[in-house]
N, C-alpha and C positions, 0 to 999 in steps of 0.2 A: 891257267893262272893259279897262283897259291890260296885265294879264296876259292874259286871253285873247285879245288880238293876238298879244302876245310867242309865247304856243305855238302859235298858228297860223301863224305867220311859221317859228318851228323847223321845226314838222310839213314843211310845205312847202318846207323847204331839203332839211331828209331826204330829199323823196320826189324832190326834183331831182338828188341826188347818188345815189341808189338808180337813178335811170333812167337815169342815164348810161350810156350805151355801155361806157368805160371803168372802171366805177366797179361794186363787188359787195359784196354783204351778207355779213358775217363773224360770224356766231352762236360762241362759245366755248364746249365742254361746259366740266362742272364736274370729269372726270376721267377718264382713260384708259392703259390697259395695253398697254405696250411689244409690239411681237412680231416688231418690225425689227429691224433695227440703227439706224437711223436713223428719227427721229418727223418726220414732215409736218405742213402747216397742215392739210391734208385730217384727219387724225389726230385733232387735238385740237378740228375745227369745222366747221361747216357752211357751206359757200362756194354761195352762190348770184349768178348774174351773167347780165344778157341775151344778153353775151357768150359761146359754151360754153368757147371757146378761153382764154379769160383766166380762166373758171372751173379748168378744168384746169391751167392752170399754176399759179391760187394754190394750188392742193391741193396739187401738187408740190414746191413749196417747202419744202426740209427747214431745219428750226430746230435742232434740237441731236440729239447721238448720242442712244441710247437709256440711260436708267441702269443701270446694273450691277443682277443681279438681286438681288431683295426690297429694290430702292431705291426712294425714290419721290422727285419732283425736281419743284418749285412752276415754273411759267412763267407773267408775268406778262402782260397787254394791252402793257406796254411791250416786254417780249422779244417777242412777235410784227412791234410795230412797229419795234423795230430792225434783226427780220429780215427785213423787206421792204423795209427802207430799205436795208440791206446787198447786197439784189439789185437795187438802183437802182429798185424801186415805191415811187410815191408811198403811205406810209400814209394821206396825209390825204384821197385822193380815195376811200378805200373806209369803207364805214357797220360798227358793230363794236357788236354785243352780244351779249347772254347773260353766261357768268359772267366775272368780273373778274380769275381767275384760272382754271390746269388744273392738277391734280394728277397728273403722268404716273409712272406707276410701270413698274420693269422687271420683266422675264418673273420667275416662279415662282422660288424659289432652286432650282439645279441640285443642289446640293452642300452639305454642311455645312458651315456658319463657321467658316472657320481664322484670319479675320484677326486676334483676338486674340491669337495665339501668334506672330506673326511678331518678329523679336528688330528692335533697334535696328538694325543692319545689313544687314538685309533691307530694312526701309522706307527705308533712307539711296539702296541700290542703285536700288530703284524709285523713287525721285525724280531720280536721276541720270538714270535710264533717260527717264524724262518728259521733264525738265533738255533733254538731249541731243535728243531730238526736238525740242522746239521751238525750242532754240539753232539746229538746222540747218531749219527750217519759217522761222525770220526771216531765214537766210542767204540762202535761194533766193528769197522771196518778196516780203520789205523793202528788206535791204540786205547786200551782204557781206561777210564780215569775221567775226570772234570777236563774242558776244554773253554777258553775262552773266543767268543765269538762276536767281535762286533761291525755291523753292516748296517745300511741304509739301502731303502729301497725308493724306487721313483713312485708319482703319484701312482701311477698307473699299476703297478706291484702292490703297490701296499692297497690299493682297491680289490685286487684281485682275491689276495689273502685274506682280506678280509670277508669278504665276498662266498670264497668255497668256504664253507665251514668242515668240512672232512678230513682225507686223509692229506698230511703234505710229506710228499717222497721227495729225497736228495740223492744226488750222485755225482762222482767228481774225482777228490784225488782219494788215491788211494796206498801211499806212500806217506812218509811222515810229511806232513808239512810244513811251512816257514812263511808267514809274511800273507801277502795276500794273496786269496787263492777261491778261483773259481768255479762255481758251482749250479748242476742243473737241477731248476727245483719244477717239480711238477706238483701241479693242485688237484684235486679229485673230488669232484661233486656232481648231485644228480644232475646238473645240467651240461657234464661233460669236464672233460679235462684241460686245464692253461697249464703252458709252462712258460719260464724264461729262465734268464741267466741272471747271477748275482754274484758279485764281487765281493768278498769278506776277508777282513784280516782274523784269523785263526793262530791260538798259541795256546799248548797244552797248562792247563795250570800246575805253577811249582810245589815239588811235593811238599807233605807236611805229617806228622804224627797224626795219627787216627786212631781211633780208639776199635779194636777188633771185636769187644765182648762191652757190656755192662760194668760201669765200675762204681763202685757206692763211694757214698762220700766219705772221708776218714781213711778210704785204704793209701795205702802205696801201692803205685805201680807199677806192673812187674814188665819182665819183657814180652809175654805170653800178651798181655794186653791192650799191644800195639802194634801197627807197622807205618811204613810210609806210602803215603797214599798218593796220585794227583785227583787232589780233591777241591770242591770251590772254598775260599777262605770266609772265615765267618765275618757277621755284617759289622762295621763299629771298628776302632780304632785299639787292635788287640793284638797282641807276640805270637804270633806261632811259632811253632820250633822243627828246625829243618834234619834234623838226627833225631832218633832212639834213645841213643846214650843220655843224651839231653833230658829227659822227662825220668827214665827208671829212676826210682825210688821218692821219687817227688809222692807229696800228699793232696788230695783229691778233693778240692773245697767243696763240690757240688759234685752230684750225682753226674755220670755222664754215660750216655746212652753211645750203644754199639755203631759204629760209623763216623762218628762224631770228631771232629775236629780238636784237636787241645790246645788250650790256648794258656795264657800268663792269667788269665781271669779262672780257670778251671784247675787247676794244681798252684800248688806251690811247692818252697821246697820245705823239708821237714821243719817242724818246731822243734827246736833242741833243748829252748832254754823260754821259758813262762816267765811273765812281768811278779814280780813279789816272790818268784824262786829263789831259794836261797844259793847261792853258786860256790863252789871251791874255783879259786882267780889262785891262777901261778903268773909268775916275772921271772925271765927269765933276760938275764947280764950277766957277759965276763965267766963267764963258768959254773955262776950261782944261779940257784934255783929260791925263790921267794913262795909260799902259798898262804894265802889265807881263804878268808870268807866274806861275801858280798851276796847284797840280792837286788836281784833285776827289776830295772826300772823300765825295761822295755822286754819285747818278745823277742827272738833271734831265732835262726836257723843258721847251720854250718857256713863257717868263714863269714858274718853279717859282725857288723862293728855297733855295739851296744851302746847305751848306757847302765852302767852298776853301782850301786850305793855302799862306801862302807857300812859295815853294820856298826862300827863305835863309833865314831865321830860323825857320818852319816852324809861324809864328803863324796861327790859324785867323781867317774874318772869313767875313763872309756876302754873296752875290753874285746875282744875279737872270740865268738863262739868256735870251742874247738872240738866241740862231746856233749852228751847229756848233760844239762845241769854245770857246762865248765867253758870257761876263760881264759884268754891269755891277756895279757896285758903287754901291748907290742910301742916301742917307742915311735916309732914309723908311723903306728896307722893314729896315736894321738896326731902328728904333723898333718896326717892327711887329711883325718875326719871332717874337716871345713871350720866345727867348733870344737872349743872348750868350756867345760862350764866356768862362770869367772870366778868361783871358790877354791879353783885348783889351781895352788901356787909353787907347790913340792913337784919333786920329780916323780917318776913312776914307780922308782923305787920304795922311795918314803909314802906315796900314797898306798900303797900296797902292805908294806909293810905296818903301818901307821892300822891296819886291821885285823894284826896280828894279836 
């Protein structure tokens, strides 16, 4: 019959992929008890191969930390085959039964359950703590730069963390990553080792100007004294600036220390023109060129829309910074400015000229 080919035909691909050289039989128990730190394929199934060499090294294979004790942590046929596909083994060249999944539980509980009593700021620290490990686990190992990291951990994680006071090792992806993305965290204290798993949404922070060297206050800019970083953005509601071009020649209100973020609060742009400076105001209509003299009622910096005082009749009007110490007086940006002052009844012309 046409089924009984079909499983004959399987039986026989089996037994060809079973004989391979390369190729070994992966039985999964149905459950198993931590006593590492870290759980093996060896651990959780029986690896047989004609191979010995390739036997031993899939037994070797460690798939995930061990759980924190009186935990117990499901591992699928799929977590196996992502873990050997993660050591660069083919899954698909090795044969795989027994159970569908393994129940790995951690060692005995040592201690009695405090994680219920930990306050909201205990658990906030221990995520920080995680936070922080694997922000610097994607700096060394993806890419570098500031990383955003934010996760939650269960009672029983944020116990643990808090708990080991020592080292906390990560590991996970190692490719750029997007979105949420899982990671194994193991703890490390005199009383032995936890791990488990933890779920984090992860996103490189967007670049920004950085200050490469020391810069005093009063200088400009130069391009030598920046690049673009992915750096964390500074705290409080402030511009940073996503180009280079953007900041060169700007002036430097505050001292700003090497690494250092720039913000709209740290530079500005150059002062061209000082309040009570006396200014040469050109008007320009129709062909003619107007100039006279005016002094500044406010500060300005290139292309900033002022106000300037004639100096004879002592009428205000508004002017657009175009140079040290100078003005334009543009018909355009009076309509724009939002105001006029209400003593200016003449046109731009005759106020301008009207300071001649």
């Amino acid at each position: 019959m046409p089924t009984t080919r079909l499983e004959i035909i399987v039986v026989v691909a089996l037994a060809l992929i079973a004989s391979s050289s390369h190729a070994a039989v992966i039985r999964l128990h149905t459950e198993h008890r931590a006593t590492k730190s870290i759980v093996r394929l060896g651990d959780v199934a029986d690896v047989e191969s004609a191979d010995a060499e390739e036997a031993a090294r899939l037994e070797s294979l460690e798939l995930l930390p061990a759980p924190a004790a009186g935990r117990t942590q499901e591992v699928t046929l799929r977590d196996i085959q992502d873990a050997l596909a993660r050591h660069n083994l083919n899954p698909v060249s090795h044969l795989f039964s027994g159970a569908g999944r393994v129940a790995v539980s951690g060692p005995a509980a040592a201690r009695t359950q405090t994680a219920a009593f930990l306050t909201t700021s205990q658990t906030r620290r221990a995520e920080d703590r995680v936070g922080q490990a694997i922000g610097e686990y994607l700096q060394a190992r993806v890419a570098p730069g500031h990383w955003d990291v934010e996760l939650e951990l269960n009672e029983a994680q944020a116990d643990a963390v808090s708990s080991h006071h020592e080292a906390v090792s990560v590991s996970g992806a190692r490719e750029l990553p997007e979105g949420r993305v899982r990671f194994d965290v193991v703890l490390q204290s005199m009383t032995g080792p936890v791990g488990f798993f933890v779920d984090a949404d992860v996103s490189q922070a967007p670049a920004v100007v950085v200050a490469t060297r020391p810069i005093p206050r009063g200088a400009k800019v130069r391009a030598t004294d920046v690049e673009l970083q992915h750096a964390a953005p500074p705290r409080g509601e402030k511009v940073m600036f996503s180009t280079v071009e953007a900041v060169i020649g700007m002036e430097v209100t505050r001292a700003i220390r090497a690494g250092q973020v720039l913000d709209d609060r740290s530079v500005q742009p150059v002062v061209l023109v000082r309040r009570r400076d006396v200014l040469t105001v050109y008007s320009r209509a129709g062909g003619i060129e107007v100039r006279t003299t005016a002094r500044a009622v406010d500060d300005g910096s290139l292309g900033e829309l002022i106000a300037v005082e004639s100096l004879t009749n002592r009428k205000s009007f508004f002017a657009r910074v175009s140079g040290p110490q100078t003005v334009e007086v543009v018909a355009q940006a009076l309509r724009t400015a939002g105001t006029v002052p209400a003593q200016v009844h003449t046109s731009t012309a005759e106020q301008v000229g009207a300071g001649r």
